[in-house]
C-alpha positions in Angstrom: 9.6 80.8 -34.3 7.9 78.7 -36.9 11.2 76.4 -37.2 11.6 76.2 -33.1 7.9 74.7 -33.0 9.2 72.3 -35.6 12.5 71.1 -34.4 10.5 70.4 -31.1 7.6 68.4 -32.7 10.7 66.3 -33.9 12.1 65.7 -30.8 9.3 65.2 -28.7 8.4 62.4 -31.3 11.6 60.8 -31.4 12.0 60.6 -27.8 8.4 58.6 -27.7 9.6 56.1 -30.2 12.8 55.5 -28.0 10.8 55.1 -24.7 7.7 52.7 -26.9 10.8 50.5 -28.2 12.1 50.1 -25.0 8.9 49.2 -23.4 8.3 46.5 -25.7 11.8 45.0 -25.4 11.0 45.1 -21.7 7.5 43.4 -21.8 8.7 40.4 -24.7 8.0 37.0 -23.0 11.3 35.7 -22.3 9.8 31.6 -22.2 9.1 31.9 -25.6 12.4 31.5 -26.4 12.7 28.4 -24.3 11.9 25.0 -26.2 8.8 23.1 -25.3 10.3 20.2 -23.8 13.7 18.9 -21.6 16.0 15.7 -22.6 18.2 13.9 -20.3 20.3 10.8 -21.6 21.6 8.5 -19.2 23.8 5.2 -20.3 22.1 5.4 -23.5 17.9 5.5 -22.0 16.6 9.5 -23.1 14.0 11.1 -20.5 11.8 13.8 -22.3 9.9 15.9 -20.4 7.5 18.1 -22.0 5.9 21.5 -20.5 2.7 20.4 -21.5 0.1 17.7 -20.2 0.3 14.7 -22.7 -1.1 11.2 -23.6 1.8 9.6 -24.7 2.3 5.6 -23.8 4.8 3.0 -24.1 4.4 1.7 -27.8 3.6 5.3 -29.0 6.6 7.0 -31.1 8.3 10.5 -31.0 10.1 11.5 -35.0 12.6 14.5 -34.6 12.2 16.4 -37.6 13.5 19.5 -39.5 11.8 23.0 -39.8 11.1 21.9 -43.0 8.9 19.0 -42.2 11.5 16.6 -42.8 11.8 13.7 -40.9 15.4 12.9 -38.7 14.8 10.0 -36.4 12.5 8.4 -35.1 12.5 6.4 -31.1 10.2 3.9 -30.2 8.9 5.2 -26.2 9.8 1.9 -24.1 8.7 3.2 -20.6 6.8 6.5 -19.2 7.1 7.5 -15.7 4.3 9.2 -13.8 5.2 11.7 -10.7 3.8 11.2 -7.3 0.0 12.7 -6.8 -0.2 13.9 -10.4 -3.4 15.0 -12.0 -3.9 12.8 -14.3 -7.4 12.3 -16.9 -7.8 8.1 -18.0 -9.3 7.4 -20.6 -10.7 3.7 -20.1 -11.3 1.7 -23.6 -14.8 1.9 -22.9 -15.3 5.4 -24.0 -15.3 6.5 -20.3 -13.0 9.1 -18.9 -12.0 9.5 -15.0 -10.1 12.6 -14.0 -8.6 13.0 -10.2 -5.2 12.6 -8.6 -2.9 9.5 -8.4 -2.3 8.9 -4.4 1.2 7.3 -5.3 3.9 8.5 -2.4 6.9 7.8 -5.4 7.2 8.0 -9.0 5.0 5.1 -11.2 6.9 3.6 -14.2 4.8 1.8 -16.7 6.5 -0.3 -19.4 5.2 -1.9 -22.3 3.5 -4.4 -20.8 2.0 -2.2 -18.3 -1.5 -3.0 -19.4 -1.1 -6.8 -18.3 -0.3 -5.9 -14.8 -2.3 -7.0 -12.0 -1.9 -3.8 -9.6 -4.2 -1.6 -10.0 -3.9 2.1 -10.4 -5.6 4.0 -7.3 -6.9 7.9 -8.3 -8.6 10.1 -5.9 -11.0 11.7 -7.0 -15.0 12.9 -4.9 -13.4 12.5 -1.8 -12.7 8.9 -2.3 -10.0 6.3 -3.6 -11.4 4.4 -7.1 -8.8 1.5 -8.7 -8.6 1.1 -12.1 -7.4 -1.9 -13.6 -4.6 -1.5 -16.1 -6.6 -3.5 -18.8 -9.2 -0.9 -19.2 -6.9 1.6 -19.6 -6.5 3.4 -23.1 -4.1 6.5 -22.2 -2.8 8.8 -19.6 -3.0 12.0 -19.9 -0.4 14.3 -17.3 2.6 15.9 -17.5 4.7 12.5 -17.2 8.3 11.7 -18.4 8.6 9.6 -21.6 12.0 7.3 -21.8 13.1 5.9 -25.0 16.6 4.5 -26.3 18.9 6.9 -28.3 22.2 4.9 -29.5 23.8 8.7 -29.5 23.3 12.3 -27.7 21.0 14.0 -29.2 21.3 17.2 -30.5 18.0 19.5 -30.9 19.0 22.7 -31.8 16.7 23.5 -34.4 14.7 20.5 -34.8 11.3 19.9 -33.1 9.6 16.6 -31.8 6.0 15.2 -33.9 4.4 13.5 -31.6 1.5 12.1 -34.3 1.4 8.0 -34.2 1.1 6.9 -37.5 -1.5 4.3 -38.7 -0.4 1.0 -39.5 -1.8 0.2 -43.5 -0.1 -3.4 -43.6 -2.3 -4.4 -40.7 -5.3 -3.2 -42.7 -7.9 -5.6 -43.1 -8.2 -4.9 -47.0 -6.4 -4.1 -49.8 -5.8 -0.7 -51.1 -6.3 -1.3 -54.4 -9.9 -2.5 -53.3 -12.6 0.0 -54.9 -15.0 0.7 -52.5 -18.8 -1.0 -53.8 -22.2 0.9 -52.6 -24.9 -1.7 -51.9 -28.2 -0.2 -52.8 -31.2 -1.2 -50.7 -34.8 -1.0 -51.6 -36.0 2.3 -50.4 -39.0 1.5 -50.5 -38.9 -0.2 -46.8 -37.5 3.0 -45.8 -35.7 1.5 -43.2 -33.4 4.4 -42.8 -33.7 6.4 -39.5 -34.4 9.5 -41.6 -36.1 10.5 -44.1 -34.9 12.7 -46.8 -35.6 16.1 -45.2 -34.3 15.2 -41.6 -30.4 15.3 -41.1 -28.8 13.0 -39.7 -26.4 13.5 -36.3 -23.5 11.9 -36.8 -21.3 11.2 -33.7 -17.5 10.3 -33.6 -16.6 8.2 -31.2 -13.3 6.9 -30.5 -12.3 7.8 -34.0 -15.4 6.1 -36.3 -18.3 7.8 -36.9 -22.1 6.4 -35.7 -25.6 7.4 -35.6 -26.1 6.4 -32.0 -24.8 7.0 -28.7 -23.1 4.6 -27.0 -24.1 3.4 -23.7 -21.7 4.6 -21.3 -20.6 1.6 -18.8 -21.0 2.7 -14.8 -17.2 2.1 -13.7 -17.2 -0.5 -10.5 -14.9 0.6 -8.1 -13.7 -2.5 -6.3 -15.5 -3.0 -3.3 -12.9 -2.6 -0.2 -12.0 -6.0 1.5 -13.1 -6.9 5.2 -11.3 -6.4 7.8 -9.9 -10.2 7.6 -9.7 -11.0 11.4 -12.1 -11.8 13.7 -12.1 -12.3 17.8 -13.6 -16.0 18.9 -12.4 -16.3 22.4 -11.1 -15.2 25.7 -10.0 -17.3 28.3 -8.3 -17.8 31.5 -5.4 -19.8 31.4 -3.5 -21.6 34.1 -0.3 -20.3 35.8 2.3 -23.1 33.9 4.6 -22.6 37.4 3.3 -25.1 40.5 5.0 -25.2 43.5 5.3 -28.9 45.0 8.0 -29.3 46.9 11.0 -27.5 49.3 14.4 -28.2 50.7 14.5 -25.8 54.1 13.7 -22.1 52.4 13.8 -22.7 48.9 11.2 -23.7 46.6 10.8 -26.3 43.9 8.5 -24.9 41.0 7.2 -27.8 38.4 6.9 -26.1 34.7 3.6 -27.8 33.4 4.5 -26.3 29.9 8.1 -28.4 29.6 9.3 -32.0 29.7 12.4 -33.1 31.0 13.1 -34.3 27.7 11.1 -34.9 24.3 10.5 -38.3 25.2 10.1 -37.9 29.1 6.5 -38.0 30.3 7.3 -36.0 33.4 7.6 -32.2 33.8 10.9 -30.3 34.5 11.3 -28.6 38.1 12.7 -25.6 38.8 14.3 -24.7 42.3 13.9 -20.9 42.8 16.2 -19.2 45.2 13.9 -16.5 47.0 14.6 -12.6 45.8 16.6 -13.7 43.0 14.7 -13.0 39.2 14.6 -15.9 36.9 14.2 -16.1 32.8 13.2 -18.7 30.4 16.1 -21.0 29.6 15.8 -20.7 25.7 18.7 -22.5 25.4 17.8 -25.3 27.0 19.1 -29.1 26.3 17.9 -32.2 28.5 17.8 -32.7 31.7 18.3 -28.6 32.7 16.1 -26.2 34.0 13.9 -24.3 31.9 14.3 -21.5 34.2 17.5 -19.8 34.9 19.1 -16.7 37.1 18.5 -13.4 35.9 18.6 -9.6 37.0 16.2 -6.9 37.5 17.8 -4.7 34.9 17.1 -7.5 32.3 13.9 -6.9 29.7 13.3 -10.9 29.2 12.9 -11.9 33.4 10.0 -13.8 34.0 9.3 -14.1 37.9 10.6 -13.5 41.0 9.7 -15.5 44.3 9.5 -12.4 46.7 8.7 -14.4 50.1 8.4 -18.3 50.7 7.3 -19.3 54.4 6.0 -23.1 55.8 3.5 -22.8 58.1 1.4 -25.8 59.8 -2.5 -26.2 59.5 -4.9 -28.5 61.6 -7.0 -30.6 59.1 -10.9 -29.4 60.1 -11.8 -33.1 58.8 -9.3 -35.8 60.2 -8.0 -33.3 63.0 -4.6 -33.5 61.6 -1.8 -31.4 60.9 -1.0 -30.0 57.7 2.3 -28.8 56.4 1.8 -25.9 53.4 4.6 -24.4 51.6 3.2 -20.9 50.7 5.0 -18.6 48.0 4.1 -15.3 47.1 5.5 -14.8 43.2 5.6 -11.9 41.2 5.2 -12.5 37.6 6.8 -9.3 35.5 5.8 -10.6 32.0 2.0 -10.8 33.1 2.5 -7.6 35.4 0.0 -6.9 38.2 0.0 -7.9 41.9 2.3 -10.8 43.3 -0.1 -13.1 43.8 -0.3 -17.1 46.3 1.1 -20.2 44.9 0.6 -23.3 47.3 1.5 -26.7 47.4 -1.8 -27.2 47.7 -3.3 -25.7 44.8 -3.8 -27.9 41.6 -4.2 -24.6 39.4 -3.7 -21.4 39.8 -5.2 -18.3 37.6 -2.8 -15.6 38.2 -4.6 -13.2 35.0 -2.7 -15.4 32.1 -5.8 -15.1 29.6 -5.3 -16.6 26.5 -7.1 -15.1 23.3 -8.0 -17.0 20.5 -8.1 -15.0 17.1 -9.3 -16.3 13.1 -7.8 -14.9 9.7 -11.6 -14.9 7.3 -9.9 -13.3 4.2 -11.8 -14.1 1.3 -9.9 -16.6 -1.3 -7.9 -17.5 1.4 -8.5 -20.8 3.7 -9.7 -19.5 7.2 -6.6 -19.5 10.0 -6.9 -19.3 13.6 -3.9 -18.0 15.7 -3.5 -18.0 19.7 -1.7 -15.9 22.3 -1.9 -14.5 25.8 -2.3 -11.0 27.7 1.5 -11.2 27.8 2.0 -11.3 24.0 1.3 -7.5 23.2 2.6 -6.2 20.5 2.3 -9.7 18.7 2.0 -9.4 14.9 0.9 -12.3 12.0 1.7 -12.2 8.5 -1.7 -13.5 6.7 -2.5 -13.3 2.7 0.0 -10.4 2.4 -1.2 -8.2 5.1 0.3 -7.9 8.4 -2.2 -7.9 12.3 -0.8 -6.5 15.1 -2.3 -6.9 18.4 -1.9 -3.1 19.9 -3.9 -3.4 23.1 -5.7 -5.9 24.8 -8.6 -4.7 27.3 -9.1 -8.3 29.9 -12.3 -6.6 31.2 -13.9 -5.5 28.2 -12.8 -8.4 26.6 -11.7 -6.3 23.5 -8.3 -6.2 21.3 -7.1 -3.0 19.0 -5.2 -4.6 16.1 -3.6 -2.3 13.1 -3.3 -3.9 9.6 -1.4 -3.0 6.8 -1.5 -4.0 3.1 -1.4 -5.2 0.7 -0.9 -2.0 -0.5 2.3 -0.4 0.7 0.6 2.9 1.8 -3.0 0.9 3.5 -2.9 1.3 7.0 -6.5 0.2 9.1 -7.0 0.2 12.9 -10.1 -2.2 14.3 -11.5 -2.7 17.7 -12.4 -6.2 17.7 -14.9 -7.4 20.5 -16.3 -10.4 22.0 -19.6 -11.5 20.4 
């Protein structure tokens, strides 16, 4: 009985030691076994990138050495590229750091001369977009790619990356050799800020060590620009078209707008068959119409004279008889109701409102820009940023106008009114 108990003792034990061994092969993190970082070489350029968030720039270098500390190669980083909306912490060379999210929609590349470029780099950060010029940036710290030049591939097994920058001792401002001299002072000024029983707080900033705190410079965010266009004028505008003369039941229309040629002092004259749609002759040369047949289907028709009569008048002053040609017109570009032309009418406001508009961007020479009620959708390109007129209100007197830039993704709608 005593050697049952025994032998079962021993196999209750070894079974345990089978199923703890087991469990621990089972619960062994498998990413440990994974290196820290990922390279990609493409027509000679190497892209690194590590699991880990980073502050590695262009002019910083990465050594690939041996398990023994010793040292394989080393690759000069020539270009870093930062994803879209990382979370990235800046460290500004005056001591201040800003931590938010880059609101980039595509990958950012910075090169070595990325500090001497004029776009600034836009974080989100309190609800609210700050730029950050490149010049007051010391690092980046995110999870970026780093690309450097590798004349061969690259073969890591093994090895492992340093990513420590050494310091530069030619570029030192003194000699090595130089024996370090202590200055002695007369203590008795005791113009030290401690005595010999206080400590003194020592604080290391940006690598050298100081008894004070610096003063911590308030970042400016750049204030955002105006608007850069503002509304100065709405007015009527006469119909260009004038009727003043007929051959039986067919109109002649004078264009006030077009000469019959560059030279000519008089005005071309159109004659407009009735129910038939006419465009604008873009093509014209000298001596043709500026208006010419069209068709209903057509997106560019301008009018169409929809009835034409001549009817007689007595004169309420001389007692005479008057002869008026009377067309009623129907103007598709200004839209609407047709509307009277007469040969007796020396203008004629058929709703053609002209709007006057002026560019006020600041460091740019002030620009003013016309169009009409039949121009919507008109854009102008001014100081990099594109206006589009969206919708124009002729009661109110009020135009919605979008504009975009500079930057690719800025995108601002304005009501603009009268005043």
């Amino acid at each position: 009985m005593l050697l049952a108990f025994l032998l079962f003792l021993l196999a209750s034990f070894s079974v345990g030691s089978l199923f703890n061994n087991s469990q621990s092969t089972l619960d062994s993190p498998l990413l440990a076994h994974l290196p820290p970082f990922e390279v990609e070489i493409n027509n000679g350029l190497a892209e690194l990138t590590l699991r880990n968030k980073h502050n590695l720039m262009p002019g910083n270098r990465i050594t690939v050495v041996e398990s023994n500390g010793s040292e394989v190669e080393t690759y000069d980083i020539i270009e870093v590229v930062l994803k879209r909306r990382a979370e990235v912490v800046i460290d500004l060379k005056n001591g201040q750091q800003i931590t938010g999210r880059l609101t980039t929609q595509d990958e950012l590349k910075l090169s070595n001369n990325w500090q001497s470029l004029r776009q600034p780099l836009t974080v989100y950060q309190n609800r609210k977009n700050t730029n950050i010029p490149l010049s007051t940036i010391e690092s980046i710290t995110s999870d970026h790619k780093v690309v450097f030049i590798t004349t061969k591939e690259l073969n890591l097994q093994g090895l492992h990356l340093s990513y420590y920058q050494r310091k530069n001792i030619e570029a030192s401002s003194y000699e090595i050799s130089e024996r370090p001299v202590w200055k002695h002072e007369n203590l008795d000024e005791n113009s030290t800020n401690y005595d010999l029983f206080t400590p003194p707080v020592i604080y290391l900033v940006n690598g050298k060590l100081t008894t004070n705190i610096p003063e911590i410079s308030v970042f400016k965010e750049e204030m955002e620009e105006e608007f850069g266009m503002e509304l100065i004028r709405f007015s009527n505008e006469p119909y260009p078209y004038r009727l003043v003369s007929w051959i039986g039941e067919t109109p002649y229309f004078e264009d006030m707008l077009t000469k019959q040629t560059p030279s000519s002092s008089s005005n071309v004259r159109n004659r407009l068959e009735v129910g038939i749609p006419y465009k604008k002759n873009l093509d014209r040369q000298g001596g043709q119409p500026s208006l010419v047949p069209s068709s209903f289907e057509e997106e560019a028709k301008q009018l169409v004279i929809e009835k034409f009569v001549v009817q007689q008048y007595k004169d309420d002053k001389t007692g005479g008889i008057k002869i008026i040609g009377r067309a009623l017109v129907k103007d598709f570009q200004l839209g609407g109701k047709s509307f009277e032309i007469n040969n007796q009418m020396k203008e004629v406001y058929a709703g053609n409102i002209k709007i006057e508009v002026r560019m006020t961007l600041s460091k740019l020479e002030n620009k003013t820009f016309t169009f009409t009620t039949s121009d919507r959708g008109i854009s102008f390109d001014f100081g990099d940023r594109l206006f589009t007129v969206t919708e124009i209100d002729e009661v109110n007197k009020t135009i919605l106008v979008t504009k975009k830039g500079p930057k690719p993704d800025q995108h601002i709608e304005k009501l603009l009114r009268l005043l």
